[in-house]
C-alpha positions in Angstrom: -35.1 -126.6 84.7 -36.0 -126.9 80.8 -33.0 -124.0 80.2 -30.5 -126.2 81.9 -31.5 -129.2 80.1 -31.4 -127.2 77.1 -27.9 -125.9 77.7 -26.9 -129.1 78.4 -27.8 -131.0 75.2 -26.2 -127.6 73.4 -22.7 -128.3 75.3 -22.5 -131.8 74.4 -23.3 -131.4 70.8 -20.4 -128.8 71.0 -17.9 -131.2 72.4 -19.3 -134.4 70.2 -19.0 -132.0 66.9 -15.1 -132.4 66.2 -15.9 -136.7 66.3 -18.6 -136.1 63.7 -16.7 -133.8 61.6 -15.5 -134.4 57.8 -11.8 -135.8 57.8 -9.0 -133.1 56.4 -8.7 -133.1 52.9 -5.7 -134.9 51.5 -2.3 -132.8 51.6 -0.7 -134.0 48.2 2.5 -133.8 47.6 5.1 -133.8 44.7 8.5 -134.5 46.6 10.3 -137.0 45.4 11.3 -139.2 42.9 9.3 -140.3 40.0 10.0 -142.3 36.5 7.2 -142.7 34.1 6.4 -143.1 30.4 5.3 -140.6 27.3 4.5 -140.6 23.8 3.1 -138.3 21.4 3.5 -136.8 17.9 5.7 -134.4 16.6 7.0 -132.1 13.8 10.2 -130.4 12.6 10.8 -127.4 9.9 14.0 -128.5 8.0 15.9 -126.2 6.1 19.2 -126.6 4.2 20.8 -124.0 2.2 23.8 -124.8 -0.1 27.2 -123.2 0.4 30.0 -124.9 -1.4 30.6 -127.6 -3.5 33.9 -129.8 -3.7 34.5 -132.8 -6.6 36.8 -135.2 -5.4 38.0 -138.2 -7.7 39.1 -141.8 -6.6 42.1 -141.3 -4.1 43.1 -138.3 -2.7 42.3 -135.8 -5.3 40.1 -133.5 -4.7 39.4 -130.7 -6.7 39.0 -126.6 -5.4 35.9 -125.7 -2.9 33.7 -123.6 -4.7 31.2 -121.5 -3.8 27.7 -120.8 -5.4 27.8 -118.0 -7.8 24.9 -116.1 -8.2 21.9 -117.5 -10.0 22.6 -116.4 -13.5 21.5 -118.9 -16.3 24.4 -117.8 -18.4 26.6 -119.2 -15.7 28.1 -122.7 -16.0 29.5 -123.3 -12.8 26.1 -122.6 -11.1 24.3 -125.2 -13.4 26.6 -127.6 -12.4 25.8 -127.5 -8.7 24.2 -130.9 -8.8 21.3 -129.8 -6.1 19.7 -126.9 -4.8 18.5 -128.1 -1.2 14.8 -126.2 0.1 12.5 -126.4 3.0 10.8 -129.3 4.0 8.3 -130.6 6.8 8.8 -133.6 8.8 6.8 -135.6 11.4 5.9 -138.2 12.6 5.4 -140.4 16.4 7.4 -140.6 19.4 7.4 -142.1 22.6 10.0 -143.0 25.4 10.9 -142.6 29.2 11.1 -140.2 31.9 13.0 -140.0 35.0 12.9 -137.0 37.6 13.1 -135.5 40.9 10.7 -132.9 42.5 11.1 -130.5 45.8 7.9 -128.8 46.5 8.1 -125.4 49.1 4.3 -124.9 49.8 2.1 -124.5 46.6 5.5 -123.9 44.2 7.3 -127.2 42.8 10.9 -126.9 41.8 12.2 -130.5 39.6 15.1 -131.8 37.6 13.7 -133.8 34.6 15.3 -135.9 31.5 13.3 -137.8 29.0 14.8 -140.2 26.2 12.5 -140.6 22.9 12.2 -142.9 20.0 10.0 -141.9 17.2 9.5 -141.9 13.4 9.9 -138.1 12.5 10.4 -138.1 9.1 9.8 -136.5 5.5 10.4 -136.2 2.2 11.0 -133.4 -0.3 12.0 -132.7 -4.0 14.9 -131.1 -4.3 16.1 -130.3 -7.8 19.7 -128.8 -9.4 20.0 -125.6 -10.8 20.7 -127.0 -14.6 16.9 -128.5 -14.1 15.4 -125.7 -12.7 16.9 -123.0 -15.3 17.1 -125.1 -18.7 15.0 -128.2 -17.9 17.1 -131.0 -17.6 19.8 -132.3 -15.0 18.8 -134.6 -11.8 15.5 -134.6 -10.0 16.5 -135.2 -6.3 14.5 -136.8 -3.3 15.7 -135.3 -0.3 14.1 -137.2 2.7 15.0 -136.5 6.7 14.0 -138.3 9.8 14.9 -137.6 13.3 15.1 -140.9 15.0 15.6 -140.1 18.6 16.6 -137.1 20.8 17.2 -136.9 24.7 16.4 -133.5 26.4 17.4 -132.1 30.4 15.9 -129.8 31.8 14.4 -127.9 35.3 11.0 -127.3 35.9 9.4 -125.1 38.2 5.6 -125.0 38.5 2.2 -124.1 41.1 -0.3 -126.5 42.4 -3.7 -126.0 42.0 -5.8 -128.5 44.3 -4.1 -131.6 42.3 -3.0 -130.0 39.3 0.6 -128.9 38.6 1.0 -126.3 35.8 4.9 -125.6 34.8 7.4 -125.0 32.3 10.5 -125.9 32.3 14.0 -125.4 29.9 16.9 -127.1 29.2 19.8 -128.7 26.9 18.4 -131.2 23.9 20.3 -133.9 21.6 18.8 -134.9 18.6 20.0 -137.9 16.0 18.9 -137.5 12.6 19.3 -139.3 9.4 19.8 -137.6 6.2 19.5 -139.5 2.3 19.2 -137.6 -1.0 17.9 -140.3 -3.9 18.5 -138.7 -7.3 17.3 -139.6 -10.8 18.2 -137.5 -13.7 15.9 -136.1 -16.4 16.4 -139.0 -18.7 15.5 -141.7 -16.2 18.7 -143.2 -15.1 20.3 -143.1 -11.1 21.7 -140.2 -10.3 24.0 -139.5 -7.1 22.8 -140.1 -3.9 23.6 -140.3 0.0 22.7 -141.2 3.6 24.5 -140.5 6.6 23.6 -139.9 10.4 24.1 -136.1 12.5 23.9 -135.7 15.6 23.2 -132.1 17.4 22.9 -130.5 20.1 20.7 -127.5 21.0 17.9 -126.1 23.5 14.5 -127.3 24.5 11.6 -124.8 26.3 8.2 -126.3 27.2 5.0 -126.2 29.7 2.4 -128.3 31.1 -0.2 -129.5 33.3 0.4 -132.9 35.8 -2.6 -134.4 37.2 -2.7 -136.9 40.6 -5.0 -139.0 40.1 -4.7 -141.9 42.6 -1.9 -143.5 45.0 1.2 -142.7 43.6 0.1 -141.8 39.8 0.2 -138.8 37.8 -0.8 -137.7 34.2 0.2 -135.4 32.1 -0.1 -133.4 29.0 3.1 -131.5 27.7 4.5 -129.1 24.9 8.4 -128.6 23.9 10.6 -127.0 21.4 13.5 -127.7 20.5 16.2 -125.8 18.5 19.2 -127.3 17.1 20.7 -124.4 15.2 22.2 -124.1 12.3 25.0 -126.7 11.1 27.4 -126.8 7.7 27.0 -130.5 6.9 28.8 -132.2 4.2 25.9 -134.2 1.8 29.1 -136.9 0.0 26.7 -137.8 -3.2 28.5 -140.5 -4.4 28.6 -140.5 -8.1 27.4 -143.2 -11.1 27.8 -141.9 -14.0 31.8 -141.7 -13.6 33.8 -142.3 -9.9 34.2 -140.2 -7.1 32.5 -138.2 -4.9 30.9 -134.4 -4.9 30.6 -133.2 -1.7 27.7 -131.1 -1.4 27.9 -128.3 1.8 24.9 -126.7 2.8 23.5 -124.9 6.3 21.0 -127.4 7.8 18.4 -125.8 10.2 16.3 -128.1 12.3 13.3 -126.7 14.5 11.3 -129.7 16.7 7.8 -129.2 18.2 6.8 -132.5 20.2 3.2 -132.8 21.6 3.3 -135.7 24.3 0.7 -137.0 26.9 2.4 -139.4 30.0 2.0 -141.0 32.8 4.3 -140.9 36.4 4.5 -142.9 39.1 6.5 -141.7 42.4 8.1 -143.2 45.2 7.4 -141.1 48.0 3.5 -139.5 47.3 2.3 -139.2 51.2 
């Protein structure tokens, strides 16, 4: 009697177990469409080298496009190269938008993503000419650069772990910079100087981590790079001491690193 009373109690707990159990964990999910927002800090290695040099007068007239001679201070025509353009660092904050799309086939997350950035990127260097650097006098340049916004596109792939989404992702970049060169010479008085806006194009590579926290909302902590390449840019130094304008050419290399933090929110998190 006392077995089948025992065998009973042991066949109902079986059957009441699955109303007792724990619920099923969540199944997240990163389908869909999201838009969000990010900011962050970056930096960019700026180097110009000069390649030519063209004197044009009021009018028309513009005088022969010369090229730098070699450094030799017996040489005239390369002390009268009015700057000699170096390396400089610039950085600075950003911050913007994003907008993207994600498909997710079991644990791996394919997306399309664009972000669009304002920031302050800037710096300034000395950049001197050739007749100061050899016999001590000439113009003593400022040359300062900022990059005021850039856009990038890219696709992402990346693996979920629990809530977490690592991934990299690569992609096209535009970048707008501003460029000014503020010269004094030796003696005290203005010099020639510039500013004028370029806009490039280039590559962007980063990686990540995304975390869900609640509802629909992510967060996330991100690193890119951005190349823009090497351009021949035309620095127009307008002139004081007499009129016209020198034209000063020189290959500008600009190399971005951007470390953001952001937030997501998506339309469709089951």
């Amino acid at each position: 009697m006392k077995k089948r009373v025992l065998a009973g109690v042991v066949a109902s707990a079986l059957l009441a177990a699955p109303a007792f159990a724990a619920p099923p964990a969540s199944i997240w999910t990163w389908n869909g469409f999201y838009v969000g927002a990010q900011g962050g800090y970056g930096w960019d290695r700026s180097i110009a080298t000069v390649t030519a040099q063209q004197l044009c007068s009021p009018g028309p007239a513009c005088g022969p496009l010369i090229s730098p001679p070699v450094m030799d201070p017996n040489n005239a025509p390369f002390a009268s190269f009015p700057l000699q353009f170096d390396s400089g660092t610039l950085k600075g904050p950003t911050g913007g938008v994003t907008v993207g799309w994600n498909w997710q086939n079991g644990r791996v997350v394919f997306g399309v993503e664009g972000d669009a950035s304002w920031g302050s990127i800037t710096g300034t260097h000395e950049c001197v000419n050739a007749a100061k650097f050899l016999f001590g006098f000439g113009y003593q340049g400022d040359c300062s650069g900022k990059l005021r916004s850039f856009e990038t596109v890219t696709g992402r792939v990346g693996l979920t772990v629990d809530r977490a989404l690592l991934y990299v992702k690569a992609g096209g970049a535009a970048g707008q910079f501003n460029h000014q060169v503020l010269d004094m010479t030796t003696a005290g008085g203005p010099g020639p100087y510039t500013a004028f806006k370029d806009n490039r194009w280039g590559y962007t590579v980063g990686a990540g981590i995304e975390y869900a926290i609640w509802n629909n909302w992510s967060i996330k902590l991100e690193y890119n790079y951005m190349d823009f390449g090497t351009k021949n840019i035309d620095f127009p130094l307008t002139l004081t001491m007499a009129p016209g304008v020198w034209h000063q050419f020189a290959n500008d290399r600009e190399r971005v690193s951007v470390l953001k933090g952001g937030v997501n929110w998506r339309f469709s998190w089951n």
